[in-house]
KEROFI-977210 format. One record per residue (C-alpha): residue number from 0; residue in one letter; x, y, z. Coordinates in steps of 0.001 Angstrom, whole numbers. Example, Ala and Ser with C-alpha at 12.3 -4.5 7.8 and 13.67 -1.06 7.14 Angstrom:
<pts>
<pt resi="0" resn="A" c1="12300" c2="-4500" c3="7800"/>
<pt resi="1" resn="S" c1="13670" c2="-1060" c3="7140"/>
</pts>
This chain:
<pts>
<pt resi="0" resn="X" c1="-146206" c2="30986" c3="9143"/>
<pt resi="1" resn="X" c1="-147069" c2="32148" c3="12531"/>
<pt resi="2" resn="X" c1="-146479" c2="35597" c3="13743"/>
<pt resi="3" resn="X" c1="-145249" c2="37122" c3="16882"/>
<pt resi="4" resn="X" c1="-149628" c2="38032" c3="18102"/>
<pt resi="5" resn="X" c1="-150373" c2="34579" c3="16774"/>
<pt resi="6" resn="X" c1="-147743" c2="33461" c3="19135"/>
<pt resi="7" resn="X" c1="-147807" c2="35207" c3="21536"/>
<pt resi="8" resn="X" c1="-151563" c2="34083" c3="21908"/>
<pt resi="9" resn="X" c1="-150721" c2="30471" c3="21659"/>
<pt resi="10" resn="X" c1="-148479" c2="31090" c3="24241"/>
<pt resi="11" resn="X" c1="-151410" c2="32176" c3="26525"/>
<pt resi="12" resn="X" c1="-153459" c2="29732" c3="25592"/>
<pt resi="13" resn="X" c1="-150949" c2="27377" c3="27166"/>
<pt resi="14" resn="X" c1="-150250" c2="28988" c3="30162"/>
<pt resi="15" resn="X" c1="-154388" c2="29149" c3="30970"/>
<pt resi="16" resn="X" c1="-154782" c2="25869" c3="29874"/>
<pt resi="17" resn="X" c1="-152333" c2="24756" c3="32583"/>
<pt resi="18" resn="X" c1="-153765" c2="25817" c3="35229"/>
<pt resi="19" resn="X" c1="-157212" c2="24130" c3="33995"/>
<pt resi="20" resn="X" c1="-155707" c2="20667" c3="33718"/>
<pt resi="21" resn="X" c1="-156258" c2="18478" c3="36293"/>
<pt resi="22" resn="X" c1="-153146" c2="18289" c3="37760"/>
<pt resi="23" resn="X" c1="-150394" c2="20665" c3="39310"/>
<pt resi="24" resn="X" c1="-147220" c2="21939" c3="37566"/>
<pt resi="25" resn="X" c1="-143981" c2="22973" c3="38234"/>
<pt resi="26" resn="X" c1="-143355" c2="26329" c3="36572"/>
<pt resi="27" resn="X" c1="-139199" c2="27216" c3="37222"/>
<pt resi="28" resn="X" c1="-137675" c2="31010" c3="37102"/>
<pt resi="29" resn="X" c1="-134938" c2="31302" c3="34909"/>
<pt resi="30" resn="X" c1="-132954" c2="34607" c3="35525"/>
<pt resi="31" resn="X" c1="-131586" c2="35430" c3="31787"/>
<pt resi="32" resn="X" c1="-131784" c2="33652" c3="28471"/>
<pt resi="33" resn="X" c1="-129434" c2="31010" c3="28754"/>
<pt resi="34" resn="X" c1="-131340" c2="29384" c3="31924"/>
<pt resi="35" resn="X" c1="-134278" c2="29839" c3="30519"/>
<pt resi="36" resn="X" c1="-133741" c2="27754" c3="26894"/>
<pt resi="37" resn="X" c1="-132043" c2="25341" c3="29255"/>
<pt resi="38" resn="X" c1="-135287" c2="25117" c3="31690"/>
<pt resi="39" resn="X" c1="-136614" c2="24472" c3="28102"/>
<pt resi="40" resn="X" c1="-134859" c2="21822" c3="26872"/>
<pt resi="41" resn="X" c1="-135122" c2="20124" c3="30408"/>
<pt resi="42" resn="X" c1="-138900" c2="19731" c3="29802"/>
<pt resi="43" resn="X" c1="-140913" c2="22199" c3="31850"/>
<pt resi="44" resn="X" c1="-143785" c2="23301" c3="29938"/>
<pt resi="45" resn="X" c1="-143841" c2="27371" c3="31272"/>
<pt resi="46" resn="X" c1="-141657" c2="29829" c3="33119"/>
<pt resi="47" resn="X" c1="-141828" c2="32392" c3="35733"/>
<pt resi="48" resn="X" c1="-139241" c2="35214" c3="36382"/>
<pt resi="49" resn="X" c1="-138202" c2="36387" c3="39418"/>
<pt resi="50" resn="X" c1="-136504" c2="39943" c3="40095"/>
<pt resi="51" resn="X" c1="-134796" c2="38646" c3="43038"/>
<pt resi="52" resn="X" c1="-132501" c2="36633" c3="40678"/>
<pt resi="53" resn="X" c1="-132602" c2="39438" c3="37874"/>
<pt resi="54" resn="X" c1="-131730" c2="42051" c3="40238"/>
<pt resi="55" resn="X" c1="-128744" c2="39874" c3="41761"/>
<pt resi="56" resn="X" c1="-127434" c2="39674" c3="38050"/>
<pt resi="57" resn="X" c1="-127463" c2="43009" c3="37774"/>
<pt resi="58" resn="X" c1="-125462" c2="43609" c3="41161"/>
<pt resi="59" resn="X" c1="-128269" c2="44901" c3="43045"/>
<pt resi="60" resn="X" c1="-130283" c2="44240" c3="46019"/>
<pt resi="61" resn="X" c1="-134022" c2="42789" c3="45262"/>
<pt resi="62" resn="X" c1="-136757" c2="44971" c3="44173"/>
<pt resi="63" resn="X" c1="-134678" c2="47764" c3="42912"/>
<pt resi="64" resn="X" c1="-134039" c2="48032" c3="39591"/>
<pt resi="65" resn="X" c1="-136296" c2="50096" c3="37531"/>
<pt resi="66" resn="X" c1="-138858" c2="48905" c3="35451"/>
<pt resi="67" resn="X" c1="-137514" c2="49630" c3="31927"/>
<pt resi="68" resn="X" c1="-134866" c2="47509" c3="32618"/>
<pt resi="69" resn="X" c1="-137099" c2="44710" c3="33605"/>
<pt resi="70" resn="X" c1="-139468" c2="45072" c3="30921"/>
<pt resi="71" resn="X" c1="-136361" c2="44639" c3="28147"/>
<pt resi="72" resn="X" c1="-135587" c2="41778" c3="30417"/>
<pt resi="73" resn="X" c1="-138665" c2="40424" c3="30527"/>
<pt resi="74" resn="X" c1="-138561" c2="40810" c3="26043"/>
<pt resi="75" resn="X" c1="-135477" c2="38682" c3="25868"/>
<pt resi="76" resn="X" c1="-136761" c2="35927" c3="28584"/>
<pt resi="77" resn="X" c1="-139812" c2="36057" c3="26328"/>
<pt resi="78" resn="X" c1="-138183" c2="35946" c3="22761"/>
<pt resi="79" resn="X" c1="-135617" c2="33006" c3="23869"/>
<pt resi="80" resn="X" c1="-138132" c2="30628" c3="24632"/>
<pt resi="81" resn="X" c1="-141173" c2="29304" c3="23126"/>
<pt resi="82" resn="X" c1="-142525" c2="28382" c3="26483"/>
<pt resi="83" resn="X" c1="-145385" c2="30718" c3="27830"/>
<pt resi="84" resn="X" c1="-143542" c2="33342" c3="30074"/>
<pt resi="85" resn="X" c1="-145466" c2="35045" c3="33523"/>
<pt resi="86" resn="X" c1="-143592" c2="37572" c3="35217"/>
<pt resi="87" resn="X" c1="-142705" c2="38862" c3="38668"/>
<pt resi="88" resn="X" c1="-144083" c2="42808" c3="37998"/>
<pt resi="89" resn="X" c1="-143362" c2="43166" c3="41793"/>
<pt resi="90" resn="X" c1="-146017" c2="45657" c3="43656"/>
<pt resi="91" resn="X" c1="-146513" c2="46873" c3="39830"/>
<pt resi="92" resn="X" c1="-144014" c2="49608" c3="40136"/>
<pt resi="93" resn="X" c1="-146135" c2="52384" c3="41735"/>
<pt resi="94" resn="X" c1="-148675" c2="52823" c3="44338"/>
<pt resi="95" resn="X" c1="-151503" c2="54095" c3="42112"/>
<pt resi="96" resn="X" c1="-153908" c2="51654" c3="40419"/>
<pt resi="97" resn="X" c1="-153239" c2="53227" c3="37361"/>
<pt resi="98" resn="X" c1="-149557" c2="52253" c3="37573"/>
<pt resi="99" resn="X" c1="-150286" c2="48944" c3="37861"/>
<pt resi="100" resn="X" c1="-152550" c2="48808" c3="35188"/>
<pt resi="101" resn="X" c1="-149838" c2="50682" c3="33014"/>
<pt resi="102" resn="X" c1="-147279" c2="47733" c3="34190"/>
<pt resi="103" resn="X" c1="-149230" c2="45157" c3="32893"/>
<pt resi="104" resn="X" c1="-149882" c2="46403" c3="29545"/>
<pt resi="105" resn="X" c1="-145626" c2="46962" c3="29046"/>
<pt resi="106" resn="X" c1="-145227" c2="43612" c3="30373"/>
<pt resi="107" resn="X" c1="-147792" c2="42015" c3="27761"/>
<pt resi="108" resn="X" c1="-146093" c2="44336" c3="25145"/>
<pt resi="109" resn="X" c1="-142838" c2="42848" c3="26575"/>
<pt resi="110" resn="X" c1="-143668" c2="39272" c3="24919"/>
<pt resi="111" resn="X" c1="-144990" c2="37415" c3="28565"/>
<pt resi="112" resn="X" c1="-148513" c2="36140" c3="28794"/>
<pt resi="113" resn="X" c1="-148842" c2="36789" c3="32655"/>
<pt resi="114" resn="X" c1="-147726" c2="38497" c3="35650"/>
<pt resi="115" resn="X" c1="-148099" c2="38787" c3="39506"/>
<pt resi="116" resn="X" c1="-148785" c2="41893" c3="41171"/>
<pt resi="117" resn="X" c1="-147151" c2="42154" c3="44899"/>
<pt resi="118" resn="X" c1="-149224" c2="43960" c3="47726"/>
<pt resi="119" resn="X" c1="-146294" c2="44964" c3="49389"/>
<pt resi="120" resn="X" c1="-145089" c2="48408" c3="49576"/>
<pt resi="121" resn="X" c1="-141662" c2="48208" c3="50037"/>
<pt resi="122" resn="X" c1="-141820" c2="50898" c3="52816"/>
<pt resi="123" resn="X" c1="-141135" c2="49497" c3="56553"/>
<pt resi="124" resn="X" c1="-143703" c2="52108" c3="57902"/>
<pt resi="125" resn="X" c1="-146226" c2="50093" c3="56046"/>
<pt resi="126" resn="X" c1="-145317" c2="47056" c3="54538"/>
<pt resi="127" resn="X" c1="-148770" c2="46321" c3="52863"/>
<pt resi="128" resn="X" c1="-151097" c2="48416" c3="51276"/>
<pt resi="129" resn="X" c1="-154492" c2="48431" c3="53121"/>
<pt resi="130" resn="X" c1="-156427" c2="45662" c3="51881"/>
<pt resi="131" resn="X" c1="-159427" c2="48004" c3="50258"/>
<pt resi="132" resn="X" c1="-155920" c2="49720" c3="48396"/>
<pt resi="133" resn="X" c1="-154523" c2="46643" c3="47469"/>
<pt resi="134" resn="X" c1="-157907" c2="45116" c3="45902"/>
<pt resi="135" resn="X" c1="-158324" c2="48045" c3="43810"/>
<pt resi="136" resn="X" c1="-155044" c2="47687" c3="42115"/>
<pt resi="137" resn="X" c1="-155374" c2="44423" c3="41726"/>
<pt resi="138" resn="X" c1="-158945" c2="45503" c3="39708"/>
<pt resi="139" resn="X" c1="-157044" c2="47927" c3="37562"/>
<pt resi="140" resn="X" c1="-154499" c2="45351" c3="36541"/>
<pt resi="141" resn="X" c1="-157504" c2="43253" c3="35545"/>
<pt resi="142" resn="X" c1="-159015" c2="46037" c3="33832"/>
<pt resi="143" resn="X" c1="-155660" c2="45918" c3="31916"/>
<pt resi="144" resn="X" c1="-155850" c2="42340" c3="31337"/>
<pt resi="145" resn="X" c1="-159063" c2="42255" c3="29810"/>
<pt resi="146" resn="X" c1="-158535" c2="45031" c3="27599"/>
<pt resi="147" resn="X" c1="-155312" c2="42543" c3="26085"/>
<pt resi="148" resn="X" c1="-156139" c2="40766" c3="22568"/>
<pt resi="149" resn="X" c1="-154975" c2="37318" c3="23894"/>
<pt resi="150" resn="X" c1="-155298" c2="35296" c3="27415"/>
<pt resi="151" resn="X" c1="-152811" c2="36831" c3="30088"/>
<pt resi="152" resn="X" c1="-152620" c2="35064" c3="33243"/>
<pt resi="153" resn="X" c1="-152938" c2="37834" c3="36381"/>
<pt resi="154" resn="X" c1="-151473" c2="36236" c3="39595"/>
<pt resi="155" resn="X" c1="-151981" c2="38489" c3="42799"/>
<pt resi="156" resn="X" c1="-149802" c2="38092" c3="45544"/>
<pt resi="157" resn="X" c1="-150982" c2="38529" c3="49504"/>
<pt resi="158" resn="X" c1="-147376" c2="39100" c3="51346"/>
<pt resi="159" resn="X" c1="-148189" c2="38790" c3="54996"/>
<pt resi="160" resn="X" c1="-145544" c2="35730" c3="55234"/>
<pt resi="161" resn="X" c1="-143100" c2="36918" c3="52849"/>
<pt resi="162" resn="X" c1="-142474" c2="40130" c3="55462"/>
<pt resi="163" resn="X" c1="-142938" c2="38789" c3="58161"/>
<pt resi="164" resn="X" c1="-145725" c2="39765" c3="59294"/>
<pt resi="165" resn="X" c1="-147170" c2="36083" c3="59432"/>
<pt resi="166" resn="X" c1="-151233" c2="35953" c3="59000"/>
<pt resi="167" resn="X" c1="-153294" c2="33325" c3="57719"/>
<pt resi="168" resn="X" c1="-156785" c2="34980" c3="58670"/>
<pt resi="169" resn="X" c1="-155341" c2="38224" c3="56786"/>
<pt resi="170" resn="X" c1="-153744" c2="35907" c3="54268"/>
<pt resi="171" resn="X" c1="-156982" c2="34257" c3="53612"/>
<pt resi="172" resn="X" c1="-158871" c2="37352" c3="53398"/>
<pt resi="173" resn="X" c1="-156639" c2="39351" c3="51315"/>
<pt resi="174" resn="X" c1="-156708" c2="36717" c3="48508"/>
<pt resi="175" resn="X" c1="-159903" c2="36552" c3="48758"/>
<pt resi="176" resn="X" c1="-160578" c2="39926" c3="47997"/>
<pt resi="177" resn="X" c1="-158077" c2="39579" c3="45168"/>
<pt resi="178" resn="X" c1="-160020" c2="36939" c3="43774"/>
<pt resi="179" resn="X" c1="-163352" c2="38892" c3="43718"/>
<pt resi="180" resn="X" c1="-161078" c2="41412" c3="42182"/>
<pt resi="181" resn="X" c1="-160607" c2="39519" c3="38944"/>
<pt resi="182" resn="X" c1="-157372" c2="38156" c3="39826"/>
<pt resi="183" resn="X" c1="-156777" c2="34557" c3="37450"/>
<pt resi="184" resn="X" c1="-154512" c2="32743" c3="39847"/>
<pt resi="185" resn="X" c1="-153573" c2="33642" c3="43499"/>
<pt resi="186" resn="X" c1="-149950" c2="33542" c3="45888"/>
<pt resi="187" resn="X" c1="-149037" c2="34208" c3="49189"/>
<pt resi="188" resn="X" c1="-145528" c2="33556" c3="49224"/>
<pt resi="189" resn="X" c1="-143711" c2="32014" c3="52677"/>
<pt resi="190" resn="X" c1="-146437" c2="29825" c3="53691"/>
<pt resi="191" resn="X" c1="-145123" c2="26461" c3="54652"/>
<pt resi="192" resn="X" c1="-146937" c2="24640" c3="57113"/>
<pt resi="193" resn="X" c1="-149604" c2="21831" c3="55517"/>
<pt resi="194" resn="X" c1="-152093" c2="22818" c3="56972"/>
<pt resi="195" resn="X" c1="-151825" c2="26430" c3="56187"/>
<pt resi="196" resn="X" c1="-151969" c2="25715" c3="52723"/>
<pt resi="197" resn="X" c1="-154805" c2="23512" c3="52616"/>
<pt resi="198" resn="X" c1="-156654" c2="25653" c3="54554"/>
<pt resi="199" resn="X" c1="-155696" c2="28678" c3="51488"/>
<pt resi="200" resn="X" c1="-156706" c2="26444" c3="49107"/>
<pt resi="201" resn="X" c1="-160493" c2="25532" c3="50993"/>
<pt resi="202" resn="X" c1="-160710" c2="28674" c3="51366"/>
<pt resi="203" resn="X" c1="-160530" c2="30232" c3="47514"/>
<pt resi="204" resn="X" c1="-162097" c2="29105" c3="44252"/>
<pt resi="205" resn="X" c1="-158505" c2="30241" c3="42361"/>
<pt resi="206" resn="X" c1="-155990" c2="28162" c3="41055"/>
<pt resi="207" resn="X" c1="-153024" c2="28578" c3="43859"/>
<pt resi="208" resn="X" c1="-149496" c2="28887" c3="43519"/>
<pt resi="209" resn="X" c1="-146707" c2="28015" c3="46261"/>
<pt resi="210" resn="X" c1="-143275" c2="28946" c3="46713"/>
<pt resi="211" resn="X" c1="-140658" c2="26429" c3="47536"/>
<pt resi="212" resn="X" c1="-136675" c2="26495" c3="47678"/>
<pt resi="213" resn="X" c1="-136357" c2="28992" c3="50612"/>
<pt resi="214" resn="X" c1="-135497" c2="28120" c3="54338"/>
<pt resi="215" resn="X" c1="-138153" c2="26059" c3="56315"/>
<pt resi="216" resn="X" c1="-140062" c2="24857" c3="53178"/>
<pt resi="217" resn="X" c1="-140228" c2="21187" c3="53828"/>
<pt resi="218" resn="X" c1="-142678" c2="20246" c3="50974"/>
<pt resi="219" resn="X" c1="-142639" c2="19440" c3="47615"/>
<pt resi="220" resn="X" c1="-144010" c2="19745" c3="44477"/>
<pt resi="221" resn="X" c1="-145790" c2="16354" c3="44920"/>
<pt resi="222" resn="X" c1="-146867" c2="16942" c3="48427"/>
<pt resi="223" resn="X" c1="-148492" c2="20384" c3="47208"/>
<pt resi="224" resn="X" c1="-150240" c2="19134" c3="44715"/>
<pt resi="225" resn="X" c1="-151829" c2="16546" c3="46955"/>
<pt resi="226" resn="X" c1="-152865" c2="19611" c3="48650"/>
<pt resi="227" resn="X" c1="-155016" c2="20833" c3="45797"/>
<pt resi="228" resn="X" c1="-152015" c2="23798" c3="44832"/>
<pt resi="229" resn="X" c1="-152139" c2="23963" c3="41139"/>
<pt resi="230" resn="X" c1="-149088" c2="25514" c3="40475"/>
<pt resi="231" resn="X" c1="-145083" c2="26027" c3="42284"/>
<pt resi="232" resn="X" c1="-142878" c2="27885" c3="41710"/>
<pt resi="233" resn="X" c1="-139010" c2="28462" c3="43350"/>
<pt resi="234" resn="X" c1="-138570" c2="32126" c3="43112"/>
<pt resi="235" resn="X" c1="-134836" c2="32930" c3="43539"/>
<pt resi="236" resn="X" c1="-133704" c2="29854" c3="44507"/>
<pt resi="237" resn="X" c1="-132202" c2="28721" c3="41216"/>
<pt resi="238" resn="X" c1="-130327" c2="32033" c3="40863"/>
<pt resi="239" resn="X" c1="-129280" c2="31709" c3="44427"/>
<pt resi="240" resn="X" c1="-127649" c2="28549" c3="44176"/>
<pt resi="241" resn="X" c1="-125881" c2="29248" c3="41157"/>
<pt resi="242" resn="X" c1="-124359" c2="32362" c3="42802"/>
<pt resi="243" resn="X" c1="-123780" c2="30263" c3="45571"/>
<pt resi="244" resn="X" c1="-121296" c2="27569" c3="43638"/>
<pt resi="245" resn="X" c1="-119851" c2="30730" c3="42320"/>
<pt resi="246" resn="X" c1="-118910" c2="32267" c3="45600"/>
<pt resi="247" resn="X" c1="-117615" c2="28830" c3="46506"/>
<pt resi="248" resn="X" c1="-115682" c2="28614" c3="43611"/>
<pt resi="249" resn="X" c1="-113898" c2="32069" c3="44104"/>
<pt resi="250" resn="X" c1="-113742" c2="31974" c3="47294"/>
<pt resi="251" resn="X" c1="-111707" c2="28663" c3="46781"/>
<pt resi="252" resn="X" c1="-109429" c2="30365" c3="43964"/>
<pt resi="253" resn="X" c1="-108795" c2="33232" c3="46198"/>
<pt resi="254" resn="X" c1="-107847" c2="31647" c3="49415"/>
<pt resi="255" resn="X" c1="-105890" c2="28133" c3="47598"/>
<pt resi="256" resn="X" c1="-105161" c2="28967" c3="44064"/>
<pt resi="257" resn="X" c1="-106812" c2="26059" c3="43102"/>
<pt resi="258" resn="X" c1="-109558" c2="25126" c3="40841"/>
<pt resi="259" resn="X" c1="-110611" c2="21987" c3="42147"/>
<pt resi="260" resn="X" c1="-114414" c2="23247" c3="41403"/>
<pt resi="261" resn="X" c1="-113968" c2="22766" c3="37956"/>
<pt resi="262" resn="X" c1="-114674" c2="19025" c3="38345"/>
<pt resi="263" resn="X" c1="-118191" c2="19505" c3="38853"/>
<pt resi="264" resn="X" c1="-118508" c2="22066" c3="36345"/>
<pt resi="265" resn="X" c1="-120975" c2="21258" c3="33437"/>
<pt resi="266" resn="X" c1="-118482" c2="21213" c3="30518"/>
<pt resi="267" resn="X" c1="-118587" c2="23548" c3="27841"/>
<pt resi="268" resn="X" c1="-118754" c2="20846" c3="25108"/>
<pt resi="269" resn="X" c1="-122215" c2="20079" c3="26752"/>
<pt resi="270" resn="X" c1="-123766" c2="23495" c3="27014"/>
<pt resi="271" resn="X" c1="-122699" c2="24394" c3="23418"/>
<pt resi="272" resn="X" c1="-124171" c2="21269" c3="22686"/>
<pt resi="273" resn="X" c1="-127552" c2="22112" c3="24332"/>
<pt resi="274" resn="X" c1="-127741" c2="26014" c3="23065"/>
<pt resi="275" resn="X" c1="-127047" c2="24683" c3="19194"/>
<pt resi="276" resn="X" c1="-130098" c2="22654" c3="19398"/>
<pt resi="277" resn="X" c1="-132408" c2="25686" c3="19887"/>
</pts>
C-alpha cells in the first residue's frame, strides 16, 4: 500500500519527468475539486492552479486572498486528484526571500509537487522587484526546494508582459537570471508574438511554459510546441468562461424569465456519472 510521501513523490516524479520528455504538454488549471477530477478523467496527465480563478470563486478580485486560504485550497486540489499538482504561489506572499522560501515549503506540505513564484509586486509604484531582488527570492525558494524529500518542480515567473510593461530584452534577462538562480522551469506570462517566444526559448537552457486563453493569444498548443515551449498552460481562462456562461445564464433569467440556457447545460445524470467513477 502506498502512502501519502510515497505518493506524493510519485507524483513529482511525474511532473519532472514531463518536462524531460521529448515533447510539450498541456497542463490545464482547474479552480476547485470538481474541475479538477474532471480535467482528470478528460486525460491530461498534470494540473496547474491559478488564483485568478480561485480568488473569483471566492468573490474576490485576483491576488487577494490570503495565503492560508490558498494553501487549504491548494490540499483539496491536491487530495482530489492523483495527477501531479504545481501551483500559482503568486509573488510568494511577501517581499522577503525568506517568505518565499516559507511559501514553498506550506505549499509542498499542502500535497502539490510544484509552484511558480511571480516577480511582481503588486504595488503600481513598482510593479517588479529589481531584478538583483527578484533573483534572490527566486534562490531562497530553491533553497526551499532542495531541502524537500521528493522532486518539486520551481517555475519562476518574469512579468514584464503580464503588467504591461512589455520587455523582451528585460524579459530575456530576468529569466535568465532566474535560471542561474536554480529555478526548474521558467514563464513570462503575456508573450504572444512567435517570434518573441522563440527568441525566449534560444535564449534559456529551461524548460518554458506559455500562457494561452487570454486576448491577443493567437497560438496554440501545437504551434508552441513547434516553438521548442515545453509546457502551456491557460491560467484563468477556464474559470473565466465558466463564469462567463453563468452571467449569461442569469443575466437571461433576470431580464426574460426564461431558461433557455439549460439546453446546453451538461446534464446532471452525466456529471454524477463522471464523479462516481473516481
Amino acid at each position: 500500500m502506498t502512502d501519502g510521501k510515497d505518493l506524493q513523490a510519485n507524483k513529482g516524479r511525474a511532473l519532472r519527468d514531463l518536462h524531460s520528455a521529448g515533447t510539450g504538454f498541456l497542463i490545464p488549471n482547474p479552480w476547485d475539486s470538481g474541475t479538477a477530477r474532471l480535467l482528470e478523467m478528460l486525460g491530461f496527465k498534470a494540473l496547474a492552479t491559478t488564483s485568478a480563478g480561485f480568488s473569483f470563486s471566492h468573490g474576490r478580485p485576483d491576488n487577494t486572498v490570503p495565503r492560508d486560504p490558498l494553501l487549504e485550497h491548494l490540499s483539496q486540489i491536491a487530495g482530489a486528484t492523483s495527477l501531479p499538482v504545481t501551483a500559482d504561489l503568486e509573488n510568494g506572499f511577501g517581499d522577503a526571500p525568506e517568505s518565499v522560501a516559507r511559501t514553498i515549503r506550506l505549499a509542498a506540505d499542502a500535497g502539490v509537487v510544484g509552484g511558480s513564484i511571480e516577480d511582481s509586486t503588486g504595488r503600481s509604484d513598482a510593479p517588479l522587484y529589481d531584478r538583483a531582488c527578484a533573483k534572490e527570492r527566486i534562490a531562497a525558494a530553491v533553497e526551499a526546494v532542495r531541502s524537500l524529500p521528493f522532486a518539486f518542480t520551481l517555475t519562476a515567473r518574469a512579468e514584464n508582459y503580464f503588467i504591461g510593461q512589455p520587455d523582451l530584452a528585460d524579459t530575456i534577462g530576468r529569466l535568465q537570471a532566474y535560471q542561474e538562480a536554480g529555478a526548474d522551469v521558467l514563464y513570462a506570462p503575456g508573450l504572444t508574438r512567435a517570434e518573441d517566444i522563440a527568441t525566449v526559448v534560444r535564449e534559456v537552457d529551461r524548460p518554458l511554459n506559455v500562457l494561452i486563453g487570454f486576448p491577443g493569444m493567437e497560438l496554440g498548443a501545437k504551434d508552441l510546441f513547434a516553438l521548442g515551449v515545453k509546457r502551456v498552460s491557460v491560467g484563468g481562462s477556464l474559470a473565466r468562461a465558466a463564469l462567463g456562461e453563468f452571467l449569461r445564464a442569469a443575466t437571461e433569467l433576470r431580464d426574460h424569465g426564461t431558461a433557455d440556457y439549460a439546453q446546453a447545460a451538461v446534464s446532471g445524470s452525466l456529471l454524477n456519472q463522471m464523479f462516481s467513477r473516481i
